[in-house]
C-alpha positions in Angstrom: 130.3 92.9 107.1 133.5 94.8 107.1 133.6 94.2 103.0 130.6 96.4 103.3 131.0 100.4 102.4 128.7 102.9 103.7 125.2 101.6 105.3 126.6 102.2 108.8 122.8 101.9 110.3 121.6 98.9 108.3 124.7 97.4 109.4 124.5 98.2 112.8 120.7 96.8 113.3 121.5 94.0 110.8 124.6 93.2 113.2 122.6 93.6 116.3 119.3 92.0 116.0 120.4 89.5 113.6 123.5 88.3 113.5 124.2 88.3 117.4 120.6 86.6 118.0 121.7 83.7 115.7 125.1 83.7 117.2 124.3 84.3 120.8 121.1 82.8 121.3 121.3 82.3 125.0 122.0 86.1 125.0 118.2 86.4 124.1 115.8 83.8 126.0 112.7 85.6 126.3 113.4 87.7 123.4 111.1 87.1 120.1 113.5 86.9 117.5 113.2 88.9 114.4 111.0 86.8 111.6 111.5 90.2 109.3 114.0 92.3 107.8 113.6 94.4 105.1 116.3 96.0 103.4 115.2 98.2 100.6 116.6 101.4 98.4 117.3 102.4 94.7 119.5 100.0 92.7 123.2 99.7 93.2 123.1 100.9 96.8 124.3 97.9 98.3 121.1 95.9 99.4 122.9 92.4 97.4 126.4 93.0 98.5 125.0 93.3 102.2 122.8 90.6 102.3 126.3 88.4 100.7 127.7 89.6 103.7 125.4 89.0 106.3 125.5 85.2 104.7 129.3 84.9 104.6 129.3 85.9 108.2 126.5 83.2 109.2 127.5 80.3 107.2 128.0 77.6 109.2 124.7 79.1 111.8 122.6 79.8 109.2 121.5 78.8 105.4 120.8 81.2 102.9 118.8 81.7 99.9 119.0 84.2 97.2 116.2 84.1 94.9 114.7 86.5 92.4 111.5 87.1 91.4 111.5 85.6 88.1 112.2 82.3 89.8 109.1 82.4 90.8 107.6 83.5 87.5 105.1 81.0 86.2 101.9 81.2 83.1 100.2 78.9 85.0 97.5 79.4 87.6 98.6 78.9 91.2 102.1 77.5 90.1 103.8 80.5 91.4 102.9 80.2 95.0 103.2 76.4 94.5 107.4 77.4 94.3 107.1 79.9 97.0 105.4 77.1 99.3 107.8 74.8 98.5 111.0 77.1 99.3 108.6 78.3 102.6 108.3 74.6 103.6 112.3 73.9 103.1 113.0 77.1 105.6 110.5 76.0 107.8 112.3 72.2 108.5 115.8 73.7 108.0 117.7 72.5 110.9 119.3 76.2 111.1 117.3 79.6 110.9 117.3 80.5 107.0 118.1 84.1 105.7 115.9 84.2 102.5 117.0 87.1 100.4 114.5 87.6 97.5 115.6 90.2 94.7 114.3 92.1 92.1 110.6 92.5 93.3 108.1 95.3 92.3 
């Protein structure tokens, strides 16, 4: 995350509760990993180039997927969590833990 300017206590907690829990993991045992992070702000602070980061830095410990809301976007009834379900499903019987980084939402 040294690519990373600025955001010095995202970074930090992003560093310490999740990259060294996914790297370390014996570190941890007893520990309830983190199922939830939410990086949020105005546009252009960072939240994107941060989250490339974090994923760069776990690529071969974790898998990572960027989607936006529009991907999710359907006229149909029901379709829409249909997608979510199905990208829920694939993190769920990943055989690494999965960063899902969803942007664009409100």
């Amino acid at each position: 995350m040294k690519n990373v300017v600025g955001s010095s206590n995202a970074k930090y907690y992003i560093k310490e509760r999740l990259i060294n829990m996914i790297e370390n993991p014996t570190q941890f045992d007893g520990e309830t990993p983190n199922n939830l992070i939410i990086i949020c702000g105005d546009p252009g602070c960072g939240k994107s180039m941060l989250s490339k980061s974090i994923a760069t830095e776990l690529q071969d410990k974790a898998r990572y997927f960027k989607v936006s809301s529009e991907t999710f976007m359907s006229p149909y009834i029901g379709e829409s969590e249909k997608q979510f379900s199905a990208l829920w499903q694939v993190c769920q019987k990943a055989d690494k833990p999965c960063l899902l980084f969803m942007e664009e939402i409100g």
